[in-house]
C-alpha positions as CSV (number, residue, x, y, z in Angstrom):
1,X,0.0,0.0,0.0
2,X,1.0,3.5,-1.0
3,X,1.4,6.1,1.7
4,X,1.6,9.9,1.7
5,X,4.9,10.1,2.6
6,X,5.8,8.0,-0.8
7,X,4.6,10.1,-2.9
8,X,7.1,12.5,-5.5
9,X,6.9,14.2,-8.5
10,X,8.7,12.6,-11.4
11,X,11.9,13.7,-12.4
12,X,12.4,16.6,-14.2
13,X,9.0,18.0,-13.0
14,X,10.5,20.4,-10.3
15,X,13.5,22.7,-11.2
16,X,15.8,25.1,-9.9
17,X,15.2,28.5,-9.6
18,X,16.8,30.6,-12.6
19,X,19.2,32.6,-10.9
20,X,19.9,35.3,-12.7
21,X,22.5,38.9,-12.5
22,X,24.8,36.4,-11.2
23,X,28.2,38.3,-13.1
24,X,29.0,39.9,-16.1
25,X,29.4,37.2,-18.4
26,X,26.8,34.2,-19.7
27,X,23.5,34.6,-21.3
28,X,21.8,36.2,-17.9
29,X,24.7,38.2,-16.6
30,X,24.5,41.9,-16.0
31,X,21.6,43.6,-17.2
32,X,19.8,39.8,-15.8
33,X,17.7,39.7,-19.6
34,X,16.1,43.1,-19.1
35,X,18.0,44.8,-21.5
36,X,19.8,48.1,-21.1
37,X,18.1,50.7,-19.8
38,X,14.0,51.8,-19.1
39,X,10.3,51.1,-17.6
40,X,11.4,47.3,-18.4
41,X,14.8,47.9,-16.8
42,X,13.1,48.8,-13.6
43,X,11.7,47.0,-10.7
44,X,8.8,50.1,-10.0
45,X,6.8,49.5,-13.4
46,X,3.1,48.9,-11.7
47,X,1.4,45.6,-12.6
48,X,-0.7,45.4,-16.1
49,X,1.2,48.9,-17.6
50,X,1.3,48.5,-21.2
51,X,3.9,51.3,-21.9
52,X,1.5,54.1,-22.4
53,X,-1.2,51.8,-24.3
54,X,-4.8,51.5,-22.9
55,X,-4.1,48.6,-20.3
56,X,-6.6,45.4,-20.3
57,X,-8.7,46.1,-17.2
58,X,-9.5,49.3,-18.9
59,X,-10.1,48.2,-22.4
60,X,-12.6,45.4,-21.5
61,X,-16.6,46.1,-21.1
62,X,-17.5,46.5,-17.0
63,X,-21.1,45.8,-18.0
64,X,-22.6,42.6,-15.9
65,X,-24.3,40.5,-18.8
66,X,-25.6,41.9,-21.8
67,X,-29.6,43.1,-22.3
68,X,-30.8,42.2,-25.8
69,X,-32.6,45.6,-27.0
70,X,-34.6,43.5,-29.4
71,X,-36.2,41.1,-27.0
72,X,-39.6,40.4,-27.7
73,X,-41.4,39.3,-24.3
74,X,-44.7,37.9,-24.5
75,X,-47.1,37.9,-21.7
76,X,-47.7,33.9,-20.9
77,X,-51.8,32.3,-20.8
78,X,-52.0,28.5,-19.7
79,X,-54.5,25.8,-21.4
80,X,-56.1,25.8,-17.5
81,X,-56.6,29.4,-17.3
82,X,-58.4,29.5,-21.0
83,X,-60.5,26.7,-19.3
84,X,-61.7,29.2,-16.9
85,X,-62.1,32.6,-19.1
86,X,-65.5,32.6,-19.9
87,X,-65.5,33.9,-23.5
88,X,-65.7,31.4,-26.3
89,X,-63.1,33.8,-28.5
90,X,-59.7,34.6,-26.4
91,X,-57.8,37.8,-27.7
92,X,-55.3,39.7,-26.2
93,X,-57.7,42.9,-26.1
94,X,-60.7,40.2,-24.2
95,X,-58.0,38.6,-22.2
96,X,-56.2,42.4,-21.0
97,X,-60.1,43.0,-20.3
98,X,-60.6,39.5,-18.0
99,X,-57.5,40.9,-16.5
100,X,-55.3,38.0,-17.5
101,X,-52.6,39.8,-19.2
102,X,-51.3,43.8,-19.1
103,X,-53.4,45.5,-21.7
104,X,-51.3,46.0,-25.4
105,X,-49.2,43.3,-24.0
106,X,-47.5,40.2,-26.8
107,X,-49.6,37.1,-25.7
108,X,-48.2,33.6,-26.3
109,X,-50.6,30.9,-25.4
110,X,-48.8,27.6,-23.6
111,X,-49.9,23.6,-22.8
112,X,-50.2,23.2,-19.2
113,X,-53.5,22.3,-17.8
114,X,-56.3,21.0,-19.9
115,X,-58.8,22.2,-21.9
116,X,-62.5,20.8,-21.6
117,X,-64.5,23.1,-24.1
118,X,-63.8,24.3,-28.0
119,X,-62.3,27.9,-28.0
120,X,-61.6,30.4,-30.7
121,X,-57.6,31.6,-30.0
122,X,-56.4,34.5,-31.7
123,X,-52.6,35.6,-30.1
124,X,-49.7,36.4,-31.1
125,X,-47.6,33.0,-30.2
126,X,-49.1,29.5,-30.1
127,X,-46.7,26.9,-28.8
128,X,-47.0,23.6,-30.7
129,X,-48.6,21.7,-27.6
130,X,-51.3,24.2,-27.1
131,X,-52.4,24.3,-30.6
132,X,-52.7,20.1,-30.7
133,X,-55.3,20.7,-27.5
134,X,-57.4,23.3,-28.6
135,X,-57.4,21.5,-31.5
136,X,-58.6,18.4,-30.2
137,X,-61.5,20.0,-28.1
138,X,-62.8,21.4,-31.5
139,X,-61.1,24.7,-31.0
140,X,-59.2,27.1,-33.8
141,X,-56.4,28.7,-33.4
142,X,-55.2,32.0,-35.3
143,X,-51.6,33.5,-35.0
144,X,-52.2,37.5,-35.1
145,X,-49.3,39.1,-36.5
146,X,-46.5,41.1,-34.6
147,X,-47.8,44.9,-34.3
148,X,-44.4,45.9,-35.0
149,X,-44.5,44.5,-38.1
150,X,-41.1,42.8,-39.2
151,X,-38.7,40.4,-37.9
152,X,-37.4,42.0,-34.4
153,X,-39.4,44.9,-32.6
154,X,-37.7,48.3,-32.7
155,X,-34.6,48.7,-30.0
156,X,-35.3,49.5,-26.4
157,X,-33.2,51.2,-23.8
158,X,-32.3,54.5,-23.0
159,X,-29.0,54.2,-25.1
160,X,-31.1,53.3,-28.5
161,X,-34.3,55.6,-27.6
162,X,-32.9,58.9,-26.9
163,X,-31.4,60.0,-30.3
């Protein structure tokens, strides 16, 4: 059985210091591989100075994360919550008046719960589960078009709205 005390790096795995300054002659004599004379001569140069560049730490973002200005959110409405909204047509105007979602909001209608009655959908998102049980309970299902009208919504934020 192995013990602690047994244990050793192979050979070759731990070497000397490089000492160097160590006269005038050989490869890291004198000047010790710094060269002649300057910042890089110097023992005082501070940490991370690029000789007058723009260091690193000051180049880089600070930003935590990164906020996509062309997010489109949708407000979420379950299978089971249809099940209870009363109407037989669901809209995001009807839905922002049964005070399900914020009024003008995106609406994207999901599959949890079940459904036990045919509804008319009309949203802007339909996942594929929730169509397949509206579906099945004799239901139809309409995707409403973006208001913004293209691919991506215009930018948000205060850096992109403010020009």
């Amino acid at each position: 059985m192995m013990k602690l005390h047994d244990l050793h790096a192979p050979v070759g795995a731990n070497r000397g210091r490089r000492r160097v300054g160590r006269g005038i002659s050989g490869r890291r004599g004198k000047t010790a591989g710094r060269g002649m004379k300057g910042t890089g001569a110097r023992d005082n140069m501070k940490p991370g100075f690029e000789g007058g560049q723009l260091p690193l730490a000051q180049r880089v973002p600070k930003l935590k994360g990164f906020r996509n200005p062309f997010r489109v959110s949708y407000a979420v409405v379950n299978l089971d919550t249809l099940d209870q909204f009363t109407g037989d047509e669901a809209t995001p105007d009807s839905l922002a008046a049964a005070g399900l979602v914020k009024k003008g909001s995106l609406v994207k209608v999901l599959g949890r719960g079940e459904l036990h009655r045919p509804i008319r959908v009309k949203t802007h998102a339909v996942s594929a589960t929730a169509r397949g049980r509206i579906e099945a309970e004799g239901g139809t299902v309409e995707v409403l078009p973006p208001p913004f009208g293209h691919d991506r919504p215009p930018a948000q934020g205060n850096a992109l709205t403010n020009r």
